[in-house]
C-alpha positions in Angstrom: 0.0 0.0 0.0 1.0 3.4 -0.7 0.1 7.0 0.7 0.7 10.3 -0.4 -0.1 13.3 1.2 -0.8 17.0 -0.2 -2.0 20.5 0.4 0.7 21.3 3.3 1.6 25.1 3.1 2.3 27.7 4.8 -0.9 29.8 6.5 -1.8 32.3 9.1 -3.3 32.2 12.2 -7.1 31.2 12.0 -6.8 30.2 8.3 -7.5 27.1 6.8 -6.0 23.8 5.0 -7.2 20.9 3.0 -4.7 17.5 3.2 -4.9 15.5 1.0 -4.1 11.4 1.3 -4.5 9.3 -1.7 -4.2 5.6 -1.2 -3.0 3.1 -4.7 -1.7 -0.7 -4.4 -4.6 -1.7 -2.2 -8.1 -1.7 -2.1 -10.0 1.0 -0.3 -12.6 -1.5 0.8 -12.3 -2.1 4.5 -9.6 -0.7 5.6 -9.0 2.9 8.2 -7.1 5.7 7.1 -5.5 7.9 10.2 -3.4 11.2 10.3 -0.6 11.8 12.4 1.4 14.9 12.8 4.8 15.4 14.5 6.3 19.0 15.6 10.0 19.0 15.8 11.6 17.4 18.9 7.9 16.1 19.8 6.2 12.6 19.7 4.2 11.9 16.9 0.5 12.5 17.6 -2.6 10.6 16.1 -4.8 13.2 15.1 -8.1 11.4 13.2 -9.7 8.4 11.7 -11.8 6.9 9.1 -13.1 3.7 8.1 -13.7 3.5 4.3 -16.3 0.6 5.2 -18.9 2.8 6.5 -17.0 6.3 6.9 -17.0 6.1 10.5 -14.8 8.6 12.2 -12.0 8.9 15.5 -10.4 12.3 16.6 -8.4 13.2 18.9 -9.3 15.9 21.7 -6.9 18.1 20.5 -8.2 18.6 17.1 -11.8 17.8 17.9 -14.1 20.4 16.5 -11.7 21.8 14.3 -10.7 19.2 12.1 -12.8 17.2 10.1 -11.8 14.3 8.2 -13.0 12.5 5.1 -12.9 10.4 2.5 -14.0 9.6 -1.1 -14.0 5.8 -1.7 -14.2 6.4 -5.4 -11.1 8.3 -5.5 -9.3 6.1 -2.8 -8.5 9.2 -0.9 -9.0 10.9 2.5 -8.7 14.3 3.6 -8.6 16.4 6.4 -10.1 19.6 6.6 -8.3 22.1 9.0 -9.8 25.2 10.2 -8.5 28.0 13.4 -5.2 27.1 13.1 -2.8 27.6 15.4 0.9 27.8 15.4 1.1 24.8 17.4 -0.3 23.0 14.7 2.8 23.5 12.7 4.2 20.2 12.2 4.5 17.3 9.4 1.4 15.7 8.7 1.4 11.4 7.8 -1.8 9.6 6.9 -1.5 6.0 7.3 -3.3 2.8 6.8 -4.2 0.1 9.0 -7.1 -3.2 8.3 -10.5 -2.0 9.0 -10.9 -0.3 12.1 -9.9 3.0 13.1 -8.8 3.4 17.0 -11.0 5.1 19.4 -11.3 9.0 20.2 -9.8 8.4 23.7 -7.0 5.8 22.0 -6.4 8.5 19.9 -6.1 11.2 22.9 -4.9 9.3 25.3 -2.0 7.1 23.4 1.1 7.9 22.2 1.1 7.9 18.6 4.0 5.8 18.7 1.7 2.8 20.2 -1.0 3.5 17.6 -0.1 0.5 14.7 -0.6 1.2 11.5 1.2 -0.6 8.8 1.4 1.8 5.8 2.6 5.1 6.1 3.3 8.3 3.5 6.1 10.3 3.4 4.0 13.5 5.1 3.2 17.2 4.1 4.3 20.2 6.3 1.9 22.6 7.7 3.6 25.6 9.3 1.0 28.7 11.3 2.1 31.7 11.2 1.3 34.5 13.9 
């Protein structure tokens, strides 16, 4: 399976950005598509998740309500829609796959992205906020 992401950039403060992850060598039937971001000198951090099998979705507390993720089966990609940035969401963005199921919003806010198991990963986007 691979994963590329898009639509990284540089925005201000309060502005918005659309990543992109688009998913080829695999099927996009049952299978959960997270993203991750990781600041410099910081632990990666699972952000959001869906399941392609019935577009179920996971997020994290700290993007909760702000981001929205998505997904168009026919085009085998996912996206996440950010809105209010922050500079602290400046960091490298990684979608991933994994069979099925997505983790749940408290795995998600509660474990180390590290400990979240995926098994495909892309090479990321980066997202910097400005102030």
């Amino acid at each position: 399976v691979q994963l590329v992401e898009s639509g990284g950039g540089l925005v201000q403060v309060g502005g918005s950005l659309r990543l992109s992850c688009t998913v080829t060598g695999s099927s996009f039937d049952d299978i959960a598509i997270g993203w991750f971001r990781q600041a410099p000198g910081k632990e990666r951090e699972g952000l959001s998740c869906i399941e392609s099998s019935d577009g179920s979705t996971t997020y994290s507390d700290s993007v909760k309500g702000r981001f929205t993720i998505s997904s168009v089966n026919a085009k085998n990609t996912v996206y996440l829609q950010m809105n209010s940035l922050r500079p602290e969401d400046s960091a490298t963005y990684y979608c991933a796959a994994k069979p099925r199921f997505c983790y749940s919003d408290y795995q998600l806010t509660h474990t180390q992205g590290k400990y979240l198991r995926f098994d495909s990963w892309g090479e990321g986007t980066l997202v910097t906020v400005s102030s």
